[in-house]
N, C-alpha and C positions, 0 to 999 in steps of 0.2 A: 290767653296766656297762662292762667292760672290751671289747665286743663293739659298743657305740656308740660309744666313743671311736675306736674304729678305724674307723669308717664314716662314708668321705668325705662333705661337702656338694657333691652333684655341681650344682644348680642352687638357687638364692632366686627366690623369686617373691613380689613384694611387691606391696599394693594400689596404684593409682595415682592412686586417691579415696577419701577416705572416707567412709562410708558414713553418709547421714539419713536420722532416724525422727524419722517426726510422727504424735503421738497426737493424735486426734478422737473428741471427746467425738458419741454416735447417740441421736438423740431418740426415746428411748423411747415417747413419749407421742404418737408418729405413730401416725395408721392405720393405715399400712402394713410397722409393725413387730410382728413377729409375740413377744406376749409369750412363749411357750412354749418355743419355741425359744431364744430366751435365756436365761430361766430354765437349759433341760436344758445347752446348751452350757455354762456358770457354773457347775452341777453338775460337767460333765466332767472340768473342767480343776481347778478348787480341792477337789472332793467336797464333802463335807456341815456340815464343821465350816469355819467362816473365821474365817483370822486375819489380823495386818498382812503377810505376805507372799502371800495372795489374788489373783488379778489382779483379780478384780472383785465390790471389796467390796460391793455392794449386791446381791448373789446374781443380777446380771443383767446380759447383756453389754452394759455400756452403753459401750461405747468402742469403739474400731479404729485398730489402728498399719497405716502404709505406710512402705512402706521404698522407699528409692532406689538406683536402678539407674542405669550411667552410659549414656544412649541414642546416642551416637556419642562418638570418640574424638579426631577435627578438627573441630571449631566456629568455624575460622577464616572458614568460609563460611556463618555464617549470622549473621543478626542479626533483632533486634526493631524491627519499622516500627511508626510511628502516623500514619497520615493527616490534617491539617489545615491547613481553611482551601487547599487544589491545593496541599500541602509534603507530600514525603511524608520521612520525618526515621524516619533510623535509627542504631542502638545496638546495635554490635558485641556479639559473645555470648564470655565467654572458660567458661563452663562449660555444661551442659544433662544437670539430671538428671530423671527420668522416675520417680514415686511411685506404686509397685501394694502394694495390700494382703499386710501379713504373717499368715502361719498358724502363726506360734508358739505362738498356744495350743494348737493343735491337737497338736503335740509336748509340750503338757504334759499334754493328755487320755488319751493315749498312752502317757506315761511315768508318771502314775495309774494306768491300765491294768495296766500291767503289773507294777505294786509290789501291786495287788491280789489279782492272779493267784497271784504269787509268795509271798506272806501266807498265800495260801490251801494251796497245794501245801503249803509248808513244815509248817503247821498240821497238816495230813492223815498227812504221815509220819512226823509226830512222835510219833502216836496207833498207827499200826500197825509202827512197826519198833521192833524192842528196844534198849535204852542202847547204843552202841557201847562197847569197851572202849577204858578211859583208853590213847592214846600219850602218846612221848618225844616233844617238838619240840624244834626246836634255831635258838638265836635267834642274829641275824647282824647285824652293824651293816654299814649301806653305807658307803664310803668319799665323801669331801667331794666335792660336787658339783663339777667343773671349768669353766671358763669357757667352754669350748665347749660343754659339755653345755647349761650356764646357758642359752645364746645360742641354743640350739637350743627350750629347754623355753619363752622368752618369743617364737618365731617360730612358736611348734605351733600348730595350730588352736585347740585344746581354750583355750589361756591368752588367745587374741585375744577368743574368746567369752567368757569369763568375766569379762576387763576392760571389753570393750563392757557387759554385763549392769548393772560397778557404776558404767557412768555418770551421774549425775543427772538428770533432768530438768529442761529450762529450761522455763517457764509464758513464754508467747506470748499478747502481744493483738490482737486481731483488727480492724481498721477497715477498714469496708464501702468499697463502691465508692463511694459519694456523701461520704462525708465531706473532711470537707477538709481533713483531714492526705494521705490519698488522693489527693485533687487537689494537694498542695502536691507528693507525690512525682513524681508525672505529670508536673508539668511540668521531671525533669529529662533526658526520655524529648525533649526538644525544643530544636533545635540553635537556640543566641544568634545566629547567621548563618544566620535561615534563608530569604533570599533567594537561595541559590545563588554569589552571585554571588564570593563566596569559593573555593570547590567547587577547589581546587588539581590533585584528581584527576581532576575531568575538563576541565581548562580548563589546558592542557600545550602547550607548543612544539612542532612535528615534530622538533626537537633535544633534546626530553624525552621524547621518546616513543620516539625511538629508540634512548638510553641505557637507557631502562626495559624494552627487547626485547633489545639486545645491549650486556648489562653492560661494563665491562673485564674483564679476566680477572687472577686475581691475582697473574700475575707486572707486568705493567701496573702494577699497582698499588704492588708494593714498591718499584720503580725511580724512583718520584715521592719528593722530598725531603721530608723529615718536618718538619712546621712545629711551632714551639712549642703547647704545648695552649689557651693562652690569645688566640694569633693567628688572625686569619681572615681572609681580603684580600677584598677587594668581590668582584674576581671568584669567587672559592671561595663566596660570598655569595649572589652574583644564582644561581649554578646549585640552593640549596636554594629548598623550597616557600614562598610567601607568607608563610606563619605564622611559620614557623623564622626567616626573616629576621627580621620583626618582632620574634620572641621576645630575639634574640640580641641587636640591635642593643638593645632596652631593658634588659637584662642586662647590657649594658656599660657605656653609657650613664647608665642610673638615670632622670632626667628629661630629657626633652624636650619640644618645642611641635613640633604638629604639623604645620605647614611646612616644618621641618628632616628629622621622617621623612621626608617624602615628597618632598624632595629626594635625601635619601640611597638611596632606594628606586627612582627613577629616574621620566622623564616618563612611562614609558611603563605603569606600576604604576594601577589606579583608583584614586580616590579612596576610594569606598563600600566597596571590599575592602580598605582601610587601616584606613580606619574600623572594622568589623566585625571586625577581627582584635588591632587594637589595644586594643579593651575587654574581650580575654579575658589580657592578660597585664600592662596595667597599670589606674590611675585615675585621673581627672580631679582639678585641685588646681591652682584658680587661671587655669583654664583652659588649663596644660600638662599633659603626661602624665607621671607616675611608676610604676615597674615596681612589680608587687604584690610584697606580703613572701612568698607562699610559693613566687615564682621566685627568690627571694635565698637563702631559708631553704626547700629542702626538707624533707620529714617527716620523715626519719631523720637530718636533720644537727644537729648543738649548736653553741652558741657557743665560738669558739678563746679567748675573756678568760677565761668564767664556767660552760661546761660545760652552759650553758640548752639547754633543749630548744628545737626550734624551732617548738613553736607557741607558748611566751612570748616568743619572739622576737620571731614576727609580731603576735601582739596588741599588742607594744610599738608596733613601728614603725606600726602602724595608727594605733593613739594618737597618734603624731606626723605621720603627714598627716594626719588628722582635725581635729589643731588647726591646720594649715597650709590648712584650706579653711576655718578662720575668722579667721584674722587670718596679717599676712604676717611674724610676731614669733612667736617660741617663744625660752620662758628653758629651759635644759637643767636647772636643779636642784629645776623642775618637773616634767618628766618625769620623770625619777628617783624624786623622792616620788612620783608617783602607781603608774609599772610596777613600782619597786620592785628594778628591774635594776641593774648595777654601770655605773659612769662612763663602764667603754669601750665597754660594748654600745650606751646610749644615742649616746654621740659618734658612733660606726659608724651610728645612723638620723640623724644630723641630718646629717654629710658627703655622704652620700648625695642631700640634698638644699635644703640650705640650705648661709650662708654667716654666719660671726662677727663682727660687729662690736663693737667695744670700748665697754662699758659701756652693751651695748646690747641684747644677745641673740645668737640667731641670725635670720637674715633669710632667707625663699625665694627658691634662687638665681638662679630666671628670674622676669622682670615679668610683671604680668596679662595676660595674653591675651584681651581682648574680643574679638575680629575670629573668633578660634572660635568664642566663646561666641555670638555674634548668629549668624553662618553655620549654626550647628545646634544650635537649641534642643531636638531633638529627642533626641539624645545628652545633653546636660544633663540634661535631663529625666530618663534612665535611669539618668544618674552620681547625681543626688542622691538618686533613692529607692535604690540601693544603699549611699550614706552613710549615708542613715536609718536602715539596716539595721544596719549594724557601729557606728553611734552608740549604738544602743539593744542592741547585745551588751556596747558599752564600756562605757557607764552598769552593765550588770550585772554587772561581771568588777569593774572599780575603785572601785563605789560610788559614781558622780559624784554631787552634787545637784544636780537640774534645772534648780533658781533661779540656780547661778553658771555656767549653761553659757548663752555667747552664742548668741545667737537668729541665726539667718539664713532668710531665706525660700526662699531657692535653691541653698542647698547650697555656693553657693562667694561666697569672699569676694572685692571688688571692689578695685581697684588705691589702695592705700595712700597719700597724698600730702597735701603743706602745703601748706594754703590760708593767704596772707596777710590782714591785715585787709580790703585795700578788697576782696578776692575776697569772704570772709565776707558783704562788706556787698549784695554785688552778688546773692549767691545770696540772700539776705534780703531783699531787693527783689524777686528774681524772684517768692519762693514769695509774697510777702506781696500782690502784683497778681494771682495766680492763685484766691487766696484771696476776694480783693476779687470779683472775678470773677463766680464762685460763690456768694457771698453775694448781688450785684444780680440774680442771676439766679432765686436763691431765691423773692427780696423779690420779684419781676417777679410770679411764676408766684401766691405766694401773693393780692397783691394783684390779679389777675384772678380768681382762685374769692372774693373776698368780694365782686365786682361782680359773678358771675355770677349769672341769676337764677333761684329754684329750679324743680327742675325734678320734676313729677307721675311717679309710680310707670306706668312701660307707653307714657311719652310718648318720644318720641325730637325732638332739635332739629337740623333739617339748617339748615347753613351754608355763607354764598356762600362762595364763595373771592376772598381778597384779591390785587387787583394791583401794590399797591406789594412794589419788591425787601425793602423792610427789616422790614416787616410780614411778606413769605413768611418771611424769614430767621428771626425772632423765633418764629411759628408753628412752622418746622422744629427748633428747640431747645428748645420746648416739648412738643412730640411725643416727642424722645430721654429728656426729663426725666419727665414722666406717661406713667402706663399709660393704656390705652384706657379709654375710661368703657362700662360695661355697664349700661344703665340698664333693664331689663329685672326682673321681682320678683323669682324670686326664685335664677333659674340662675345668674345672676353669684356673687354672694353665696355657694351651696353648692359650688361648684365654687373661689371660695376659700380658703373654709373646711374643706374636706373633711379629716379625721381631727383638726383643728385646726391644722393647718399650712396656711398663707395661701400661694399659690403667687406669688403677685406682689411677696412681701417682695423686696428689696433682695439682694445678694448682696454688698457691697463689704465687710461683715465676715466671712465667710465664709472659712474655710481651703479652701485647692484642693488637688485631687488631679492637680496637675500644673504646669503653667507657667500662671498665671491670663491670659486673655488677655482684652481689653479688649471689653465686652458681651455677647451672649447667644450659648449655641452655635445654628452653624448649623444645619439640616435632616439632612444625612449624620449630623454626630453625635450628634444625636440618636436618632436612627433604628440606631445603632453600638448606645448607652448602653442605650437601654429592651431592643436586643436578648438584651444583656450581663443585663441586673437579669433577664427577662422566663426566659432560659433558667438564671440561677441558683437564683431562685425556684423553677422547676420540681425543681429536684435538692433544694433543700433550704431546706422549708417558712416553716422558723423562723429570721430571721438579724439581728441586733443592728449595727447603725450602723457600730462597730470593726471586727465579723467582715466586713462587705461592704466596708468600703474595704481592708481587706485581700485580699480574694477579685478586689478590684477592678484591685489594682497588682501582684500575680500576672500579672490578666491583662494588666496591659499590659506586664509584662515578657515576656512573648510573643508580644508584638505587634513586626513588624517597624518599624523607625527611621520617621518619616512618615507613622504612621498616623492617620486625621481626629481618634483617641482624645488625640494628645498635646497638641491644642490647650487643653485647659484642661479641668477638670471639678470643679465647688464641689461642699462638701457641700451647699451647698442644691439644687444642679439633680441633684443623684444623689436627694436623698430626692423630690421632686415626680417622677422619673422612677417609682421605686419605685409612690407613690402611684396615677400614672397607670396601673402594669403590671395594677394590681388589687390589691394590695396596700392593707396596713390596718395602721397604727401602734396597738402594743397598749403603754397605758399601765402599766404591770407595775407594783402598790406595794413598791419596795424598800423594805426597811427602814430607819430613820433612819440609822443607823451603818454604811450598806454603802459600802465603798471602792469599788466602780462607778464608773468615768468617765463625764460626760454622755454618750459617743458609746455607752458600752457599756448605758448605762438606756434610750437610743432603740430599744424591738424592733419590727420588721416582721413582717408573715407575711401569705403569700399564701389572700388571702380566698376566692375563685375560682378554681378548678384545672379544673372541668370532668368530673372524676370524681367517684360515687358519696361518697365521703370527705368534700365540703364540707361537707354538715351537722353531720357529728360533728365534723371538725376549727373549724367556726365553735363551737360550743358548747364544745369545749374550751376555745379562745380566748377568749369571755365567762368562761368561770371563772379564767384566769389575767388577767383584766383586773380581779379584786378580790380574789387571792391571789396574794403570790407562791409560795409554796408549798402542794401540795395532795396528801394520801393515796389511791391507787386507788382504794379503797373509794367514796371521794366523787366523784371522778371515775365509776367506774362507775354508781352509783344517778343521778345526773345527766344521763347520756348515755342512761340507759334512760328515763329519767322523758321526754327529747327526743324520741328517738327511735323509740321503742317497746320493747317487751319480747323481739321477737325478735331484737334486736343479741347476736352472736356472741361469745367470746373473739378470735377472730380480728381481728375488725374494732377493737375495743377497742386489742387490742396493735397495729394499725398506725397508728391515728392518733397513741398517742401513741408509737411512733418514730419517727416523720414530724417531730414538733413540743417532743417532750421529752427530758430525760435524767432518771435515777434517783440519788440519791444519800442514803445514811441513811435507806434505806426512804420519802422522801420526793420527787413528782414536782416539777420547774421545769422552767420553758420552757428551750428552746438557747437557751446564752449569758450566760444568767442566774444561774447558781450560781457564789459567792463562796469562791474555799478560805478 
C-alpha cells in the first residue's frame, strides 16, 4: 500500500464516448442457422447446468450484442442527405458510431475453460500428494483505503468493466420502415425552407464573403466599445444572417405584422425569405406575427416569479395565443384557472401581447390583418394545421371539453367590431336576397325535370341549342347546378355507386383538408392527390379515413408554400380519389360500444396491388368485412380452403403484416383496435 501511495499519476486517459450495446434477438428458426452450432457454442460459455445468470437461457445462441466503436473523431463535415422532389435537404451529424459484433462470450467459454482444467489439476493432486503439514499464518489488517487510492481503484479498468456488466438493459421497439410513426420521423430529416431561397450560406454579399475569408483579428476586436447585452443597432443587425435578424427582432419585439418586419429588414430583403424564416420562430394570430414560447422560454430556463420550468411556461403561453386566434378578448382569471400558473407568470404572457382595458379584459394589441391573410392563403393554411396541432396537445394537458371550445374554420379569428342596428338590418337583407336567389333557382331547375319527358333506358336526347342571351344564361346556371345525366344502363349507375359511396354527392358539407376553395379541384390536383393516395396505399395496405388525413397533412407540411395541394381538398374528394386508386371501402362491424370516430370506422385497403398477394389479401379482406376480430387459426383454414393447400407460413405471415396487427392473441385489421 504504502508503495502505491507514493506512485505518481503520471497521465488519465479518459473515454471520450460512451460506449453502446444493442442486443438482437437471431432467428433460430432460419434455414440458414445452423442448429448445432448454437446448441455447442450455449454449451461453451454456460456448461451444462443453467441458471438465471446463463447467457442463453434456452440452451441455444439465440441472440448477438454489437458494440460500438467511435468511427471518426470530427463529424463536423459530414451530414445525412435525403433527396426529394430536385431538394436535396441535409442534417448535420454531431456524433457517428459504427456497431461490429461483440465476442464476450467467447471470453466466458474461455474463462469455463479454464475453471475446468483447473478443477481437474487440483482434483488430481489432491489424490497423489501427502497432507501438507499444518503452518503458522499471520493475519494483517490493511490500513483505510485513501482518496487517492479510492480515485484510482474507481478509474482501473477492472471497476469500469464491472459497472458497465451491472448496467440494465433498456427493451427497445422496433418500427419498420413503412410505418408511420417512421414516416412521421422522416419527415424531420426535411428543411420548412426547402426552396432554397433562404440558403443564407450561400447567397452572401462579396462583403460577407470576405469577412468570412479574412476575419478581424482579436486585437480588432477588443478596441470596439462594448455595447450593452441587450442593445443591437440596425447596423450591427443588417451585417448578421437572415434568420438571426429575424430571430432577434421578434425576440424583442414579441408581435408584429408583417409589413413592419419587412420594413425594418430593408427594401432590398425578399419577400418569400421573410416569409420562410419567419414561421420557424414565431405564429400566426390574427393575422400578425408572435414569437414562439420556446424562443422566450428556452429548455433550461424557469420562471424569475414561480421557479416553473420552462416547458409549463410555454404550454401556458401557447394557451394564451390559442385563444387569441379565437377571439380578440382573453379574461386573465381564466387562464389562470385553467394553466394553473401564478398571477405574474400569466400577466408576463398577456403583456407580451395584448393590452387591458377596464372592465373589459385583455384586448390583442395589434388589429386584424386581412391584407395578409388574402395575400397568402397559403401560409394560413400551414399556420392553422399547426394550431390544430397544439390545440389538440392543449385539449390533452388541460382537459378542455370540446363542446365549450369555439369552433373556427380557419384557424384565426376575424377583426372584432360593432355593428349598429341599421348595419344589422342591411346585412339581413343582403343574406335574405341571396337566399331568395337560390331558392327561385332551386324551384326553376326542379320544375323543368317534372316537364321533362321520360326518357327509355340506352336512348340519348340530343338538343338544339338556344339563341336567346337569357335562355343561354339560364341553361349555363343549370349546367353548374346538375351533374351530367348518364343515361346509358348500367355504367353510370356502377360507377356511382361503387363500394357505396356515390361520387357525385355534393361536397358543401364536407370538412376540408385545407382552405375549401369554391367548386371542383382542377386537373393538376387531381392528378397531385391520386398520386399522393396511389403511392401511400402502395407502403401501407390497410389505412382508416383519420390515419390518411393525417398521413395526408404530413404531407402537405412538406410541401413547399404554393403547391396546387393547398387549394382545397374535402373529405369527400380524397375518399372518391382513394376509390378511383383501386381501392375498396371495407365495411368492418364495430362493435356497438366502440369509441371509434366515424372517420376512424371508414377502412380502405388496396384491392389491386399487381402482386402475387392480391388473392390472399382480398380474402382476408372478405373475412374482416363480417368480423371485426378474427383468430389465426380461422384465418389460416380459410385462406387454404381459397387458395389451395400449398400456401406456405410464409406467405400467410405476409399478408397479414401488410393488412393487420395482433393484439390479446387476436387479429384486427390497421386502425381498428380500441385500447
Amino acid at each position: 500500500m504504502a508503495n502505491e501511495e507514493d506512485d505518481p499519476v503520471v497521465q488519465e486517459i479518459k473515454p471520450k464516448q460512451q460506449k453502446v450495446e444493442l442486443e438482437m434477438a437471431i432467428d433460430t428458426l432460419n434455414p440458414n442457422y445452423c442448429r448445432s452450432k448454437g446448441e455447442q457454442i450455449a454449451l461453451n460459455v454456460d456448461g451444462a447446468c443453467a441458471d438465471e445468470s446463463s447467457t442463453y437461457s434456452s440452451k441455444l445462441m439465440d441472440k448477438q450484442t454489437f458494440c460500438s466503436s467511435q468511427s471518426t473523431s470530427n463529424t463536423a463535415r459530414y451530414a445525412a442527405a435525403l433527396y426529394r422532389q430536385g431538394e436535396l435537404h441535409l442534417t448535420p451529424l454531431h456524433g457517428i458510431l459504427q456497431l461490429r459484433p461483440s465476442f464476450s462470450y467467447l471470453d466466458k467459454a474461455d474463462a469455463k475453460h479454464r475453471e475446468r482444467e483447473a478443477a481437474n489439476e487440483a482434483g488430481d493432486s489432491s489424490q497423489d500428494e501427502a497432507e501438507e503439514d499444518v503452518k503458522q499464518i499471520t493475519v494483517r489488517f490493511s490500513r483505510p483505503e485513501s482518496e487517492q487510492a479510492r480515485q484510482r481503484r474507481v478509474q482501473s479498468y477492472e471497476f469500469l468493466q464491472k459497472k458497465h456488466a451491472e448496467e440494465p438493459w433498456v427493451h427497445l421497439h422496433y418500427y419498420g420502415l413503412r410505418d408511420s410513426r417512421s414516416e412521421h420521423e422522416r419527415q424531420y430529416l426535411l428543411c420548412q425552407g426547402s426552396s432554397g431561397v433562404e440558403n443564407t450560406e450561400l447567397v452572401k454579399s462579396p462583403s460577407e464573403y470576405l469577412m468570412m475569408l479574412m476575419p478581424p483579428s482579436p486585437e480588432e476586436e477588443k478596441d470596439k466599445p462594448v455595447a450593452p447585452s441587450n442593445v443591437l443597432s440596425m447596423a450591427q443587425l443588417r451585417t448578421l444572417p437572415l434568420a438571426d435578424q429575424i430571430k432577434i427582432l421578434m425576440k424583442n419585439v414579441k408581435v408584429m405584422p408583417f409589413a413592419n418586419l419587412m420594413s425594418l429588414l430593408g427594401p432590398s430583403i425578399d419577400s418569400v425569405a421573410v416569409l420562410r424564416g419567419i414561421q420557424k420562430v414565431a405564429m400566426l394570430v390574427q393575422g400578425n406575427w408572435v414569437v414562439k414560447s420556446d424562443i422566450l422560454y428556452p429548455k433550461d430556463s424557469s420562471s424569475p416569479h414561480s421557479g416553473v420550468p420552462a416547458e409549463v411556461l410555454c404550454r401556458g403561453r401557447d394557451f394564451v395565443m390559442w385563444k387569441f386566434t379565437q377571439s380578440r378578448w382573453v379574461v386573465r382569471k381564466e387562464v389562470a384557472a385553467v394553466t394553473k400558473l401564478c398571477t405574474e407568470d400569466v400577466k408576463d404572457f398577456l403583456e407580451h401581447m395584448a393590452v387591458v382595458r377596464i372592465n373589459k379584459g385583455w384586448e390583442f394589441i395589434l388589429p386584424y390583418d386581412g391584407e395578409f391573410i388574402r395575400k397568402h392563403p397559403d401560409v394560413v393554411q400551414r399556420q392553422h394545421m399547426l394550431w390544430t396541432g397544439i390545440q389538440a396537445k392543449l385539449e390533452k394537458v388541460y382537459n378542455l371539453v370540446k363542446e365549450n371550445l369555439p369552433k373556427k374554420s380557419d384557424g384565426q379569428s376575424g377583426p372584432a367590431a360593432l355593428l349598429s342596428g341599421d348595419q344589422r338590418v342591411q346585412v339581413a337583407k343582403s343574406k335574405a336576397q341571396q337566399n331568395h336567389a337560390l331558392l327561385e333557382r332551386e324551384l326553376q331547375r326542379r320544375k323543368e325535370q317534372l316537364r321533362a319527358p321520360a326518357v327509355l333506358p340506352g336512348v340519348r336526347i340530343k338538343e338544339e341549342p338556344v339563341s336567346e342571351e337569357g335562355e343561354d344564361e339560364e341553361d349555363r346556371e343549370a349546367e353548374e347546378d346538375e351533374e351530367p345525366m348518364d343515361t346509358s344502363l348500367g355504367g353510370g349507375l356502377h360507377n356511382r355507386l361503387a363500394n357505396g359511396l356515390p361520387s357525385g354527392r355534393a361536397a358543401g358539407g364536407d370538412s376540408f383538408n385545407g382552405h375549401p376553395p369554391p367548386g371542383c379541384a382542377s386537373a393538376p390536383v387531381a392528378q397531385e392527390l391520386r398520386a399522393f393516395v396511389e403511392a401511400t396505399f402502395q407502403r401501407q395496405f390497410v389505412l382508416t379515413l383519420s390515419e390518411l388525413k393525417r398521413l395526408f397533412n404530413l404531407h402537405l407540411a412538406s410541401l413547399p408554400p404554393g403547391h396546387t395541394l393547398f387549394s382545397g381538398i374535402s373529405d369527400r374528394m380524397l375518399q372518391d380519389t382513394v376509390l378511383a386508386a383501386g381501392c375498396k371501402q371495407i365495411l368492418v362491424p364495430f362493435p356497438p360500444q366502440t369509441a371509434a370516430s366515424p372517420d376512424e370506422q371508414k377502412v380502405f385497403a388496396l384491392w389491386e396491388s399487381g402482386d402475387m398477394s392480391d388473392q390472399h389479401r382480398q380474402v382476408l379482406l372478405e373475412i374482416f368485412s363480417k368480423n371485426y376480430r378474427v383468430r389465426r387459426n380461422m384465418i389460416q383454414s380459410r385462406l387454404t380452403q381459397e387458395c389451395g393447400e400449398d400456401l406456405s407460413k410464409q406467405e400467410v405471415d405476409k399478408v397479414l403484416k401488410d393488412c393487420c396487427v395482433s393484439c390479446g392473441g387476436m387479429w384486427y385489421l390497421k386502425g381498428t383496435v380500441q385500447s
